[in-house]
N, C-alpha and C positions, 0 to 999 in steps of 0.2 A: 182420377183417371186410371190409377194403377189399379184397385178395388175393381173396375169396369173389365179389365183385362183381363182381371185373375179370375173374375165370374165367366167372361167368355169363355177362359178357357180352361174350366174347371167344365161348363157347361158342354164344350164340344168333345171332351174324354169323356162324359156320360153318355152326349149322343152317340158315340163312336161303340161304347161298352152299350147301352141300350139297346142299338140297332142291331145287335151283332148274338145279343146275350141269346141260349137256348136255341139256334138254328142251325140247322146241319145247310153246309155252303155245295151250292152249284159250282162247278169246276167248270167254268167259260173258258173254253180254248179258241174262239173267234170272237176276233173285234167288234166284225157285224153282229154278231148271235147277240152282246152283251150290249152295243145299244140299242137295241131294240127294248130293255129294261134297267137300264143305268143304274136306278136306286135300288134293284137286287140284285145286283154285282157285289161281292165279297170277295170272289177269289178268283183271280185272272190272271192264267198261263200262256207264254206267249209264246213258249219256247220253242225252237228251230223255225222261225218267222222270215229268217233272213231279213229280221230287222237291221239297219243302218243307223235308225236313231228310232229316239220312243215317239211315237203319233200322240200327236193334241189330242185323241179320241180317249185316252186312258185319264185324263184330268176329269171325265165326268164322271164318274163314279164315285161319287163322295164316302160310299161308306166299303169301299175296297180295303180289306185285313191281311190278302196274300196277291203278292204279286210277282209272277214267276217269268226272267227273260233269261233264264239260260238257251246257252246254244245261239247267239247270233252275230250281229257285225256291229255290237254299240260300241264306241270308243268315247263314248261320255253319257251319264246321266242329267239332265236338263235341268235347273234350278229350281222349275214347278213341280218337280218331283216332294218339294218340300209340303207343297201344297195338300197332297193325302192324308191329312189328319190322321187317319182312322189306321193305315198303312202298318202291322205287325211284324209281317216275313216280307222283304226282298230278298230276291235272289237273281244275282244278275252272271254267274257263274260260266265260263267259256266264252266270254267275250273279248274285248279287244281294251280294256279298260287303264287307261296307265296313270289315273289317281282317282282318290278317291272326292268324288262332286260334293261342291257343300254345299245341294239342296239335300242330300244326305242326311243332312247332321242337321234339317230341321224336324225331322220325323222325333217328331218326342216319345211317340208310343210304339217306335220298333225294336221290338223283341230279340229278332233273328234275321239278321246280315252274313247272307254270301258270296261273297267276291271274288270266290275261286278263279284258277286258271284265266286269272288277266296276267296283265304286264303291270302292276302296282308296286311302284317303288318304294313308297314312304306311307305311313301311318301318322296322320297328322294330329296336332294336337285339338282340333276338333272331335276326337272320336271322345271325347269325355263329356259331348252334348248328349252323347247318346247313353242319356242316363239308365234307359231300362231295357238296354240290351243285354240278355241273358246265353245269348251262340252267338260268335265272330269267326266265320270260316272264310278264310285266306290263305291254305291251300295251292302251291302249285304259283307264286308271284316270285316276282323279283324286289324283294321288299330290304331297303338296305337299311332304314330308319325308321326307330319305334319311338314313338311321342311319350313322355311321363304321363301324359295323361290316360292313360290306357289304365293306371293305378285308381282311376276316381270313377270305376266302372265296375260299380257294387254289386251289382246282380249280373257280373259276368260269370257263367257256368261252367262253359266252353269257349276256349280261342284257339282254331285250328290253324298252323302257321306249318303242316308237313310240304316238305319239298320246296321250303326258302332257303337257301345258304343261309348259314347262320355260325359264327363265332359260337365259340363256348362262353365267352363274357357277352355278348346279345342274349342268351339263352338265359343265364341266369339271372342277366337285367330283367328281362319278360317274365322270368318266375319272382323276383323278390317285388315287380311291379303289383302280380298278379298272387299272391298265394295262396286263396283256397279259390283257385279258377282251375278248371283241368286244361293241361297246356300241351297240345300233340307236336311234335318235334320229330324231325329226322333229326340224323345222327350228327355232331357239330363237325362244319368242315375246318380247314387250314386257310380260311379264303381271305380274299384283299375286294375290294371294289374300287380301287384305286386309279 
């Protein structure tokens, strides 16, 4: 049974890198435009949609690599989110977001997560699913807790954390968590969250 799994899903990271391999991607800025060809959908921008939440219509695009919802009114991402296999960049950046979803943290093959300019409190100890995440921008939150596991996140490059209050012992937690990751920081405050 396990053998069966591991072949699935060795087989859907080739389909994902297969379908994907040598193509320069169409930038689908409409829902409509993009089902009208579902299966070459790769990169879909949604941004300033005055989305309130993600539409069923994005789950059909199985081989979607970039998907862009900055700019709208989401205050959660959907658990089927997990479902994109193939999924590299989100970027859900000036939203309404106040944690982070754990269909999040099924994306195995994402790269680059931005969750800018939400309301996100805590970094949870799921972010360590996110084994091939190489840029973490969080930016601009109210982020009072960082998970140790944020240390088991080897191909992290970048973790952009400017304009979080942040203690000078948060800061060098995040650095001895992280050390050859570049780590952007504003200046540490005198703060309490108390």
């Amino acid at each position: 049974m396990i053998s069966i799994l591991l072949v699935l899903s060795f087989s859907s990271l080739s389909q994902c890198e297969e379908s994907s391999r040598g193509l320069k991607f169409k930038k689908y800025t409409s829902l409509e435009q993009a089902m009208l060809e579902p299966d070459s959908v790769f990169y879909l921008d949604l941004s300033k949609a005055k989305l309130k939440q993600l539409p069923n219509d994005v789950y059909a695009f199985k081989n979607l690599t970039v998907l862009i919802l900055d700019r709208n009114r989401l205050v959660e991402i959907p658990e089927n989110i997990g479902n994109l296999r193939c999924l590299k960049v989100l970027s859900v950046e000036r939203n309404k977001l106040e944690h982070i979803d754990n269909g999040i943290f099924r994306l195995k093959n994402l790269e680059h997560l931005n969750l800018s300019k939400n309301e996100i409190r805590v970094i949870p100890s799921q972010i360590g699913r996110l084994s091939n995440l190489i840029s973490l921008e969080l930016w601009s939150n109210i982020i009072e807790e960082y998970a140790p596991e944020l240390a088991t996140l080897a191909k992290l490059e970048k973790l952009d954390l400017l304009n979080n209050q942040m203690t000078i012992p948060e800061q060098e937690m995040v650095k001895i968590f992280l050390p050859n990751t570049e780590i952007i920081l504003s200046p540490p405050c005198n703060c309490s969250f108390d």
